[in-house]
C-alpha positions in Angstrom: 0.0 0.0 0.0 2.9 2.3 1.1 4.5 1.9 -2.4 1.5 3.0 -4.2 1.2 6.1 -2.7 5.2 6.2 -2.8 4.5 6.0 -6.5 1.7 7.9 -6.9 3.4 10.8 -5.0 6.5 10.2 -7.2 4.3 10.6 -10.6 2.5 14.0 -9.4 5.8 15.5 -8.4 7.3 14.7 -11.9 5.0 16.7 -13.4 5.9 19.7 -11.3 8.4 20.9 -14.2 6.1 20.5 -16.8 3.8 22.3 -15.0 5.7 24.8 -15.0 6.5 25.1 -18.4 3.3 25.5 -19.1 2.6 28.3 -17.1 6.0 29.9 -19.0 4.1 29.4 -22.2 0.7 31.1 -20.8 2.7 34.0 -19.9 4.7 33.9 -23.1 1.2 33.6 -25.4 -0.5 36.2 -23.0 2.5 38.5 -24.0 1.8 38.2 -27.9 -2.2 38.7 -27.5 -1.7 41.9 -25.7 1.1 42.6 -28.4 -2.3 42.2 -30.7 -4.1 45.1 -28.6 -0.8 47.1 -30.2 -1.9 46.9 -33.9 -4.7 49.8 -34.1 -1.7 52.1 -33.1 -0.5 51.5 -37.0 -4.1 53.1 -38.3 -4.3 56.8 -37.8 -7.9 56.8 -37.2 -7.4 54.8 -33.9 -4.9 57.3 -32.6 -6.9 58.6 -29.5 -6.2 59.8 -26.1 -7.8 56.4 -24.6 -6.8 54.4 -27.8 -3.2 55.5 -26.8 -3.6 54.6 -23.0 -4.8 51.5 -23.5 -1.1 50.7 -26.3 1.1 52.0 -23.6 -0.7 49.1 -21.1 -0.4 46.7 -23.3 3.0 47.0 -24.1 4.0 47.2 -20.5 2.0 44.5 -19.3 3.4 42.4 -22.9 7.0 43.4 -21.7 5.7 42.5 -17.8 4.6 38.9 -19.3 7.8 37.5 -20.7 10.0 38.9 -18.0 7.2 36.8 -15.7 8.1 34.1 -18.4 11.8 34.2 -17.9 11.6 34.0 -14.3 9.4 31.0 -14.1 11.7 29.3 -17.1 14.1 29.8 -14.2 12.9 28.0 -11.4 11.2 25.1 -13.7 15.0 23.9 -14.3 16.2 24.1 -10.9 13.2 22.2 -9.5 14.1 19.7 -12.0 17.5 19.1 -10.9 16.2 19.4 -7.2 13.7 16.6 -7.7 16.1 14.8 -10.2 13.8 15.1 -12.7 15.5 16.2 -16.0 13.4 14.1 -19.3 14.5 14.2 -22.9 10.4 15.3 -22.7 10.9 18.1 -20.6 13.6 19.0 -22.7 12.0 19.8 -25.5 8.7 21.0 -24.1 11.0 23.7 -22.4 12.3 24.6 -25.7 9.1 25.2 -27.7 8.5 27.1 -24.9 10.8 29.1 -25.0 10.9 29.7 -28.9 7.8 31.4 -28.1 8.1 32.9 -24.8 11.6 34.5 -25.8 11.7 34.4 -29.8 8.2 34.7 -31.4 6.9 37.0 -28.5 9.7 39.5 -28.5 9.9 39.3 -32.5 6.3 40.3 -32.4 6.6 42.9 -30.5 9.4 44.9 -31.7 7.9 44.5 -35.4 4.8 46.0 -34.3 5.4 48.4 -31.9 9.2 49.7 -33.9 9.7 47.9 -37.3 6.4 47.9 -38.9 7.7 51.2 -40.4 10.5 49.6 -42.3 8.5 47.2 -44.1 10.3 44.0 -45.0 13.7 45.3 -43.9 12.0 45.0 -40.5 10.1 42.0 -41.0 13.4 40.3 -42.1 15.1 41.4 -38.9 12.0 40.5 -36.6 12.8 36.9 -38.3 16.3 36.4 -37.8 15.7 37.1 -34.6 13.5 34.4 -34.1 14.9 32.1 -36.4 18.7 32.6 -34.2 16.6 31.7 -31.4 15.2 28.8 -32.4 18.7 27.8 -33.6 20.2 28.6 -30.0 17.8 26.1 -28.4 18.5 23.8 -30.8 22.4 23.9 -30.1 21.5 23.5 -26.4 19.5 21.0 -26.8 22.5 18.8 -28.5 25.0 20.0 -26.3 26.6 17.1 -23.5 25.4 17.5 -20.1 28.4 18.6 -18.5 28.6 21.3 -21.1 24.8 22.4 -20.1 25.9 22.4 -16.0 29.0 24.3 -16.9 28.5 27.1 -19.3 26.4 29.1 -22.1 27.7 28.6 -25.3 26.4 31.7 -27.1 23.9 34.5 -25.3 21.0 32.3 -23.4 17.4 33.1 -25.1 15.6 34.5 -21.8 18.5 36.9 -21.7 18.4 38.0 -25.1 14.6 38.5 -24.6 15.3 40.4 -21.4 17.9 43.0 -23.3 15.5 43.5 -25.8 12.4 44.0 -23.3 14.5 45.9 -20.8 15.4 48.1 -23.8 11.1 48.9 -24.4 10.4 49.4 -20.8 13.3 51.9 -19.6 12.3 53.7 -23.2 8.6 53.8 -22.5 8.9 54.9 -18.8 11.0 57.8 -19.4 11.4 58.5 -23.5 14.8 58.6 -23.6 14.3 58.0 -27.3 12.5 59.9 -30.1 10.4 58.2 -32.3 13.2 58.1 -35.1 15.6 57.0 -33.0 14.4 53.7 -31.4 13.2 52.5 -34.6 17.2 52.9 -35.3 18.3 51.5 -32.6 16.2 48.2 -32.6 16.6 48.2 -36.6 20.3 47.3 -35.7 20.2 45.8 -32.1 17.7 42.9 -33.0 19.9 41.5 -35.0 23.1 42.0 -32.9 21.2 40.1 -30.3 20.6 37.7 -32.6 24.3 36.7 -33.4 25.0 36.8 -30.4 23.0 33.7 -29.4 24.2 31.9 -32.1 28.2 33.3 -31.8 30.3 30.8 -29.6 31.0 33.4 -26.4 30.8 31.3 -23.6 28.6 33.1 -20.7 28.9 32.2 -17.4 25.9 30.1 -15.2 28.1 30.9 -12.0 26.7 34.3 -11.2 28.7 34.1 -7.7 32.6 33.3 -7.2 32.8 30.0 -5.2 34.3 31.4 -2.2 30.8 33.5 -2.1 28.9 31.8 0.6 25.2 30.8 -0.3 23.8 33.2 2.6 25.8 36.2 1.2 24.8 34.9 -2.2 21.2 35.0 -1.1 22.0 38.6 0.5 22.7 39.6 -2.7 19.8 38.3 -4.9 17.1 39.5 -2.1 18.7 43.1 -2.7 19.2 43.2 -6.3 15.6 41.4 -6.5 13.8 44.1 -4.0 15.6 47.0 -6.5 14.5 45.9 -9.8 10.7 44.6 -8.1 11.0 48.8 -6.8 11.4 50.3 -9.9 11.2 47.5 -12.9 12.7 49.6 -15.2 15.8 50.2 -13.9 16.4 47.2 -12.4 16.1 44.9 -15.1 18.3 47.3 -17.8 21.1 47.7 -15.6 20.9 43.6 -14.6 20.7 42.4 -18.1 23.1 44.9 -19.6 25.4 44.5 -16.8 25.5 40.7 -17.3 26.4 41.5 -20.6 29.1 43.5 -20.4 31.2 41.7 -17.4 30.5 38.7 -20.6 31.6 40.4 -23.4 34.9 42.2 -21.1 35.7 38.0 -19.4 35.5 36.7 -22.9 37.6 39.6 -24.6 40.0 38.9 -21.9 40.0 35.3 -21.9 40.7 35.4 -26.0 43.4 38.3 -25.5 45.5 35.8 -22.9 45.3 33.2 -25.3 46.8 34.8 -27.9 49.7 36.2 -25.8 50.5 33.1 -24.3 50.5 31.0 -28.5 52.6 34.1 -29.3 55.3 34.1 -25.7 55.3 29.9 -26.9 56.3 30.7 -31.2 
């Protein structure tokens, strides 16, 4: 009797990742219908005050959706590992998932909202970007699983997402942008974002040096989480961007010792 509950218990909790996912992709198809609500802003004759009010909600709360997305894409894996969990299944549910949470949602909404304008020139970017996505995960997917504990190999998809919806929301809440400009600016970020998922930077998973304990560690998150929950904005630019940059500087250094110690050797 005790084994049948044993395995009973054992079959509800394995589908606690799953479960998960799922939610992920809610949030992630919640964010492309409220990127819908978006498309009377491209006809004049819908151009009102109210009209405008309700755009600006939607594309915060489309923005609000996948971040929601990314965090939840978060925990689903390390509940996985914690309940020892990890399926081939899961594995790819978690990637459709996330070609649609972080590739065919943020595609969307940068075509609508900036790109529209440029026609197929930005219809052909709002692609790539999706299509590098969807080749990102399926890299991953391939990879061994040592290289999946250890590393990134090329720019993870919930943080390409996250530079491109950080981008929106620190633009929307204080304009920092004309019109002109961010349809620039995400004519030729989108793509950069894109090669960078597919280039062969490695970023890091360890967040923390080891000699970091987890209570300082956990210091540390609660803070940087109570900043970005206080002002949304902020927080999440100057996290994703920062993550970014201390990437881009480790791997430029990493490549520059290389080369000096091949040339000190010939």
């Amino acid at each position: 009797m005790k084994e049948k509950v044993n395995k009973e218990n054992t079959k509800i909790i394995s589908l606690i990742p799953n479960l998960l996912t799922t939610m992920a992709l809610s949030f992630g198809l919640l964010s492309i219908f409220n990127i819908i609500k978006l498309l009377p802003l491209t006809n004049e004759r819908f151009v009102g005050i109210e009209t405008q009010f309700l755009t600006e909600k939607a594309l915060w709360w489309s923005c609000i959706f996948i971040y929601i997305a990314a965090f939840i894409d978060f925990v689903d894996g390390k509940i996985a590992k914690l309940l020892k969990n990890e399926s081939e299944f899961g594995m790819h549910y978690d990637s459709l998932s996330d070609l649609i949470c972080f590739g065919l949602a943020p595609s969307l909404l940068i075509y609508i909202v900036y790109l529209s304008s440029y026609g197929k020139l930005g219809m052909m970017c709002s692609i790539f970007l999706t299509i590098c996505v969807a080749l990102r995960l399926s890299r991953f997917n391939t990879l061994s699983h040592n290289q999946k504990n250890s590393f990134f190999v090329g720019l993870p998809s919930p943080m390409g997402a996250g530079l491109i919806v950080s981008l929106i929301l620190i633009d929307y809440k204080f304009v920092l942008f004309s019109k002109e400009d961010i349809e620039v600016i995400f004519l030729i970020f989108s793509p950069i974002v894109g090669m960078l998922m597919v280039s062969n930077i490695i970023f890091t998973k360890k967040i923390f040096p080891n000699k970091i304990r987890r209570f300082k560690a956990l210091i540390i998150i609660s803070i940087v989480s109570v900043a970005i929950l206080t002002h949304i904005e902020i927080g999440s630019f100057v996290l994703f961007y920062s993550y970014l940059i201390f990437t881009l500087i480790r791997f430029s250094i990493s490549k520059y010792r290389k080369r000096h110690s091949i040339a000190s050797r010939t």
